[in-house]
Each structure stands twice: as C-alpha cells, then as structure tokens.
N, C-alpha and C positions, 0 to 999 in steps of 0.2 A: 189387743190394743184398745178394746170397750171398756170402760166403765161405769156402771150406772149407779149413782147415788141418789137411794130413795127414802122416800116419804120425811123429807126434811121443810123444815121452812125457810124457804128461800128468800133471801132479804136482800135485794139488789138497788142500790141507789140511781143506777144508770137508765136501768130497764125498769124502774120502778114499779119491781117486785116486791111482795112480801105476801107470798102463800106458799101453801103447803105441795110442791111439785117437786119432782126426777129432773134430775141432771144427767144427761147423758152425755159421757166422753168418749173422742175418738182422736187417737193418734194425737194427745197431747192437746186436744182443743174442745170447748163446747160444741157438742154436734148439736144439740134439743135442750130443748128445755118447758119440759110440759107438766099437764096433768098425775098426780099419782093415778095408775091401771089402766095411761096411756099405754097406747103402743110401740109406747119409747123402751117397753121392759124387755127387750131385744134378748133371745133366747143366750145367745152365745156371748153377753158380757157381763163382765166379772158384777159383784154387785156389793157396795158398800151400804148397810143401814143406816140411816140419820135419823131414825124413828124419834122423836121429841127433843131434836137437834134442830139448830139454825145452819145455816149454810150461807157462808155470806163471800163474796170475793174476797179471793187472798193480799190478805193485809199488807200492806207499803207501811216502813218505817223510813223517811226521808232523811233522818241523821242519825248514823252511829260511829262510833269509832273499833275498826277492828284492829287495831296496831299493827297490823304486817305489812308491810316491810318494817324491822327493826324493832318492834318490842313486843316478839313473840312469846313472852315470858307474862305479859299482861294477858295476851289474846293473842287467835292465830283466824285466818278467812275460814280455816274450816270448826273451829269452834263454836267462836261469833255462828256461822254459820246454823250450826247445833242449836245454839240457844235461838235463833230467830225464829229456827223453825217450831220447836218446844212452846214458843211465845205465841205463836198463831200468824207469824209475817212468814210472806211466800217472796217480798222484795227488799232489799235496806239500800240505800244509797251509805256510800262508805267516805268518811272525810277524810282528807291529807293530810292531814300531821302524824304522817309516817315519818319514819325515819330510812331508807330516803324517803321525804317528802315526794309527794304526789306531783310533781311541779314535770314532769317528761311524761313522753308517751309511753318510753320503756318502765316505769311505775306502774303506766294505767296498766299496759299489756301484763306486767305480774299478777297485778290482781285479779283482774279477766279471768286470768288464767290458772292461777291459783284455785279462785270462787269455781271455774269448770272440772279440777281437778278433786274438791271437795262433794260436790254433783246433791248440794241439798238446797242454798236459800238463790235467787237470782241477786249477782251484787252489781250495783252500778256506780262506776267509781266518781265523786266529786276531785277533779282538778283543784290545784293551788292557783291563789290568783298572783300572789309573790313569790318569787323562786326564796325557798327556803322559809318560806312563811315568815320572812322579815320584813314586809310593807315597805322594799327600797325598789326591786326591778321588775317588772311584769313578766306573767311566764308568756310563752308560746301556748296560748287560748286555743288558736285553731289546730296546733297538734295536737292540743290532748282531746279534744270533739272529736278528732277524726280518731285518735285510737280509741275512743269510747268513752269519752267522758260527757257525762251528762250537766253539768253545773259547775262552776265555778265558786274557793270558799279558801278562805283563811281560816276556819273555823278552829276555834282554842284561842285567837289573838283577834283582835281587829284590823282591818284596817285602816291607819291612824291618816296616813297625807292623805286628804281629799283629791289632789291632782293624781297619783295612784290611781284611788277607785274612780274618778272621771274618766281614767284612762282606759280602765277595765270594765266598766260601763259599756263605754262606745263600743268597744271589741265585740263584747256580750250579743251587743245587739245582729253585729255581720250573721252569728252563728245561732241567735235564736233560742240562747238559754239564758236561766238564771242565774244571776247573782245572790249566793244564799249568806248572811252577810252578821257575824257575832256582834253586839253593837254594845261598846262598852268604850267610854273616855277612860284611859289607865293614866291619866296626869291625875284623875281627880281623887284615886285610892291606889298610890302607886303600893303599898302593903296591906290593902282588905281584903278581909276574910268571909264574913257575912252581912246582910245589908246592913247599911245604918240604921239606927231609931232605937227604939227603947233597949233589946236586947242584946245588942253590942255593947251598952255603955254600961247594961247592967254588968255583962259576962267578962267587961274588959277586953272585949276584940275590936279590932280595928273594921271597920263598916268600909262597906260599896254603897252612894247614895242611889237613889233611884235615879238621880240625874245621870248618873254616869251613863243610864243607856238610853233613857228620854233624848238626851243631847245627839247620842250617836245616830240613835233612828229617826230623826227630824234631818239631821244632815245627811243621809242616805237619800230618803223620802226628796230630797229637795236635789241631790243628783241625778237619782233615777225620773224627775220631772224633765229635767233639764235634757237627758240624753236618751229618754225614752228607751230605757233598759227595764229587763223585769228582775224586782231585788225582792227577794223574799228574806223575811226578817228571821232569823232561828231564834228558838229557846226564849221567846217574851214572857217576860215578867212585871212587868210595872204599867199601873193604869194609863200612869201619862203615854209612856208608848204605845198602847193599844191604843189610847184617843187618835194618836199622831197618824196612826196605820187609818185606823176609821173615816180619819176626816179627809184624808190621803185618796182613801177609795171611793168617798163622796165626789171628789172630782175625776173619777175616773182611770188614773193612776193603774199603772199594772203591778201593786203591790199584793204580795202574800205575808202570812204569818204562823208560825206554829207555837203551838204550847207543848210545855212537857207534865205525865200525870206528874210529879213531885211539887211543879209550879203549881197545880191545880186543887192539890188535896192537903200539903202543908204547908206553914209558915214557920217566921224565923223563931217561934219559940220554942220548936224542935230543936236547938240548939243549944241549949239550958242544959243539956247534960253534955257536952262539949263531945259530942260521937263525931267522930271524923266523914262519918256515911251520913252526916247532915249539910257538909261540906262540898259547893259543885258552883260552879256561874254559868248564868247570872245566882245569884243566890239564894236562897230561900227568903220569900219577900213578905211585907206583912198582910192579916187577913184583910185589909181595903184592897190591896193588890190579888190578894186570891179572889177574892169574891168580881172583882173586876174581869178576871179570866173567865173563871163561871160565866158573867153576863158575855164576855164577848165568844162563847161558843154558840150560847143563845140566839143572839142576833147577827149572827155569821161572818162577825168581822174576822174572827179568827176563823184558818183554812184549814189547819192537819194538827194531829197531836202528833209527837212523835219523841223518842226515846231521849235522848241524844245519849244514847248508850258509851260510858265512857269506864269500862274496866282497869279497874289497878291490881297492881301485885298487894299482897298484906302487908308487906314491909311498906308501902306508901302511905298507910292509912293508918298503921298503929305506932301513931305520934303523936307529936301535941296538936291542938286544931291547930294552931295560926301554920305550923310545917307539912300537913295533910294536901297530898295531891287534891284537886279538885275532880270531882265526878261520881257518879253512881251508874251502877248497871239499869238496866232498864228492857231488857228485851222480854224477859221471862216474867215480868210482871206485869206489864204493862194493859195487856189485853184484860187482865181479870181485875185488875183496879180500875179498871174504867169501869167495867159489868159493874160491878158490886157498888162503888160509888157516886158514879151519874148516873148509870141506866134502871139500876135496881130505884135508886130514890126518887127516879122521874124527872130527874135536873137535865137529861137532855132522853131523847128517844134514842132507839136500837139504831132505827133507820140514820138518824145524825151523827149519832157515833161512827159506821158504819163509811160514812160520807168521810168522815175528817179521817179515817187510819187507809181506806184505799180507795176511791176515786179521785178524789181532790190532791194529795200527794202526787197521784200519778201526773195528774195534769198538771202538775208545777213541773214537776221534771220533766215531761214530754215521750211519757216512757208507755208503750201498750199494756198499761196494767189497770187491775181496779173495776171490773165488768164478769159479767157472767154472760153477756150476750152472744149468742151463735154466731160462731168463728172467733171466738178469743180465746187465748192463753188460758188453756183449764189449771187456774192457779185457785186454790179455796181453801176457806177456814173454815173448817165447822167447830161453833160452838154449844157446850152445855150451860143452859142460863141457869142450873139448879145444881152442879154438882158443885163440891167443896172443896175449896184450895186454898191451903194456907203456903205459905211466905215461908222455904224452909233453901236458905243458901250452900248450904253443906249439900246440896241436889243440883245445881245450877251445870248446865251443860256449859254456863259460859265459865272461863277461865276465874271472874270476876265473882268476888261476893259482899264485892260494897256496896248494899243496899239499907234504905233506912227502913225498910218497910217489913223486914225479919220479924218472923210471928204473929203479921198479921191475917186473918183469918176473913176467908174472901167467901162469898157464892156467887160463881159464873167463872167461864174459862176455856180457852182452847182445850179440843180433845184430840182433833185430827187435822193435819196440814197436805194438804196436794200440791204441788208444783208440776207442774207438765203433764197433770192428766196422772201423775204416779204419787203414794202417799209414801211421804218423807218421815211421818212422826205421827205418830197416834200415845192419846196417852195411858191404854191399856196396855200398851207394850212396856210404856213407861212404869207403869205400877208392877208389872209381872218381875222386871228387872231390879226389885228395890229388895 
C-alpha cells in the first residue's frame, strides 16, 4: 500500500511547492513529501518515475454533465468517469439535469453509487435547486446536503423568478454551500443560437446579447448581497459580467466565477462555417470578451476553469445549427489546451493554472481536494510539458465527440492520474492499446 513517485516537479499551490521531490504514498494518502535521495525512497514501495514530469494535485473539474440517470446513450458515470480521468481530473462535480433530475436524495444516492461502482474519477453530485429544473418550487436543499450533495444548480436553465433564488439563497446559507448559478435572461433571445454582433447577422442566426447574461449576474450578485449566500457564477463569458463579479468582490461579496477553455481560446467567428461543435451557452463571445477572460485570469478575479463537459449523441449535432443541441465535451482536452495555450505562451504561469483547475475549485465546493500536503487524499496529475497531443475524437473514452477543437495539435498533457494513492490511467497504457 506504498507508493513512491520520484524525481518529478512538484508544483503545489497550497504548499507552495514547485521543486524537484518524491511523493510518497501510504494507504491512499500523502505520507512525505521530500527531497529526491531522501529517505522517503522506502525499500518496500512500489515506485512510479516522473523523471522530467510535473506532479501537480489532482485536478477538480467543478462542472460537467454526465447524463445518468436517463440519457445514458449521451454518457454514462462510468464513462464520463474514463474520460476525466484520461483528461488529468481526479474530481468533477456532476450537474442535475438528469433525467430524473437530481432534485431527491434518492438521485444523489444513484449517483454516489453509481460513480463507487465505476471505482475511477471521485464524483460529487450538484443538487437542483427547482424540482424538475423548472424555476416554480424549491427542492428539499437540506436533503440532498445530507445525501451528498455539495452545491446546489439549475444549470442548463436559469433561474428566472428572483423570489425562487432568494429563496434558495437563504436555504444555501443554513447548510453552507454554493449556489452555482447559469446566468442568462431567455426573454431577451427566446430562439438564439450564437451571440449577437457582427457574425450572427453576417451568418443569418439569431444572436444571444451579452446583456442577456450581464443582466442575470448583476441580479445574482445583488441577491447573494442581500442574503449573504455564496453564488458562484458558471461558464462566464462576457466582460460586462466579469466587471460585475470584479467590482462585486471589491466589496467583499462571497462571489466566485469560472471560465471554460472554449470561452478562453475562441470566438464567434468559429462559427462562419456553421459546425454544430461551435454551438454551446453562453455562446462563443467576441474577441473583446475573450481577451477580457485572459485579463480576468490574470488579475484573479476569475477562480477555476472548468469544463462544463456537456456530451451529445451524433444524431444531436448533425443538423442544422439553429436545431443543434448546445454543448461540447471538454474533459479530455481541456488540461492540454491550457498547457499549450496559456502556459506554453506565458499568458498565465504553471503555478496559476494549477490554482484555477484544483485548489480553488475545491474550495468553492468545500470538498478535501486540491493539496499535496501530508495527510491528504493522494489524488495527482502528472503532467508532460513536452509531449505531443493532438485532438483526435474517434479516441475519446468519453461517450461524446462534439468537440471544436478536432486536429488540433497541442504540446503539454496529462500522462498519468492517481486517485486514492492507486493509478487509474496512464497514457502509455493508452498508446499500447491503439
């Protein structure tokens, strides 16, 4: 039950690490964590090389959807599962827009149970905050806390009556979690497809303005004042709502925020060829809105990247755009599109990156993840910053291959995933098996 993972770079945000030392595991936990040709090289444990490897805590993805219960034909917990671990994530918190909806305890307990019976990513399930994710009745909050629910989320829909989410606010606060909260007015593009502004009107599709989600997350932002809940923003796109979040936390506000890479590396004029995998909300927004994301990783107004992993069948996506489900996968790319295009260019450091996929995630959910320090959950990613990985979907462990990012040609990447002190995925196993 030892294992020792040596001569890697250890890049820890918590412990504010970043040298070259042995990790040593015991019975599913960081025992040490020293010097390489300490005396941590303990005769009798097993021993993984990371020689010219990073070793970083294992990654938290905070939003994906794995469709199970009910659209196991998109995705199933143990799939999903596959691909997060493939991706370099050792955690994902999982959204309710199942079918049944996540809104009872008996959902969360499937899932639990489900994710323990798969035995590879840790899943933690986000409760609905409306039963049926229809924004008319409140669910039972404190039962799905106690069956294991970490956060509460309508996510795929808004929350539209404000007296609702006041409601679910105040509740939030008894049990001490987040509200993670989709923020989009649908009065204002009751049929959009991609944002407004030039490319819409060139391409003849019906736009989402950026107001539609400025509006929403200033009206968030001003209930969670009001009832001193913690509302974390998903999936932001637009500079105005970063302002709103920024000037939010200027006062002190217990708000968070995450970006998705797709928000971060394209804009709407990937949509000029009308590919359905360009297709997702909030939308692909223009480059003053990308580049605003850039600046808010910089200056730390934004908290976590994260996937928001949302797998379709083919049949969903090969139609016309305006009929194209919304979403893209994202677990299995996500970690090397960041390497390759923040870290490699110097637009944010290892250690920042680093911060935003597993510490800060974890402390939005309240979850013991995100650390390499003696006595925590031996959960790790080791990354290669030099090997090469291209974007090829016809490989994807997840059920899902609507991705817009097919051929594209990366340097940096997960090689190997631990979870419990045990390694779920390595990617030399992966290449022997091709």
């Amino acid at each position: 039950m030892r294992l020792l993972v040596k001569n890697g770079r250890v890049v820890d945000p918590v412990s504010e690490v970043d040298a070259v030392v042995d990790v040593l595991i015991e019975d599913g936990r960081i025992a040490a964590v020293g010097a390489v040709g300490s005396p941590l090289a303990v005769s009798d444990a097993e021993t993984l090389d990371a020689s010219n490897r990073v070793v970083v805590p294992g990654l938290v993805d905070m939003h994906v959807h794995f469709r199970e219960p009910g659209f196991e034909y998109k995705e199933t917990i143990e799939s999903g599962g596959a691909a997060a671990v493939a991706g370099g994530f050792t955690s994902v918190a999982a959204m309710a827009n199942t079918s049944p909806t996540n809104d009872t305890a008996a959902v969360t307990e499937f899932i639990l149970r489900r994710a323990a019976e798969a035995g590879t990513v840790n899943v933690y399930p986000v409760g609905a905050i409306s039963k049926g994710l229809e924004g008319k009745r409140l669910t039972e909050i404190g039962e799905l806390v106690s069956a294991g629910a970490v956060a509460v989320s309508d996510d795929g829909r808004p929350v539209e009556d404000p007296h609702l989410m006041r409601r679910a606010m105040e509740y939030s606060t008894i049990f001490d979690i987040p509200i993670i909260e989709h923020c989009e007015t649908l009065a204002l593009h009751p049929e959009g497809t991609m944002n407004e502004g030039f490319w819409s009107t060139s391409l003849g599709l019906r736009g989402i303005p950026a107001a539609s989600e400025e509006i929403a997350v200033r009206r968030n932002i001003i209930l969670a004042e009001l009832t001193g809940a913690k509302l974390h923003i998903a999936h932001l796109s637009t500079s105005g709502a970063l302002d709103a979040v920024r000037q939010a936390k200027s006062r002190g506000l217990p708000i968070t925020c995450e970006v998705t890479p797709h928000h971060l590396l394209l804009t709407d004029e990937a949509v000029r060829g009308y590919d359905p995998n360009t297709k997702m909300k909030p939308p692909l927004r223009s480059e003053e809105d990308r580049q605003a994301m850039i600046s808010g990783l910089a200056d730390g107004t934004i908290d976590a990247i994260a996937t928001d992993h949302a797998p379709h069948h083919a049949d969903d996506k090969c139609v016309e755009y305006d009929k194209a489900d919304f979403g893209i996968v994202g677990l299995e790319t996500a970690v090397a599109l960041c390497l390759d295009r923040l870290v490699k260019p110097g637009i944010v450091s290892l250690l920042r990156l680093i911060e935003l996929l597993a510490p800060n995630p974890s402390h939005i959910l309240g979850i013991p993840k995100g650390s390499l320090a003696v006595g925590a959950d031996a959960d790790l990613t080791i990354l290669d910053l030099d090997r090469s990985f291209t974007v090829r979907p016809e490989t994807f462990r997840s059920k899902g291959r609507n991705t817009p990012f097919a051929e594209w040609n990366l340097i940096g990447c997960p090689v190997a995933t631990l979870v419990g002190g045990r390694v779920v995925w390595e990617a030399e196993n992966e290449d022997a098996s091709r």
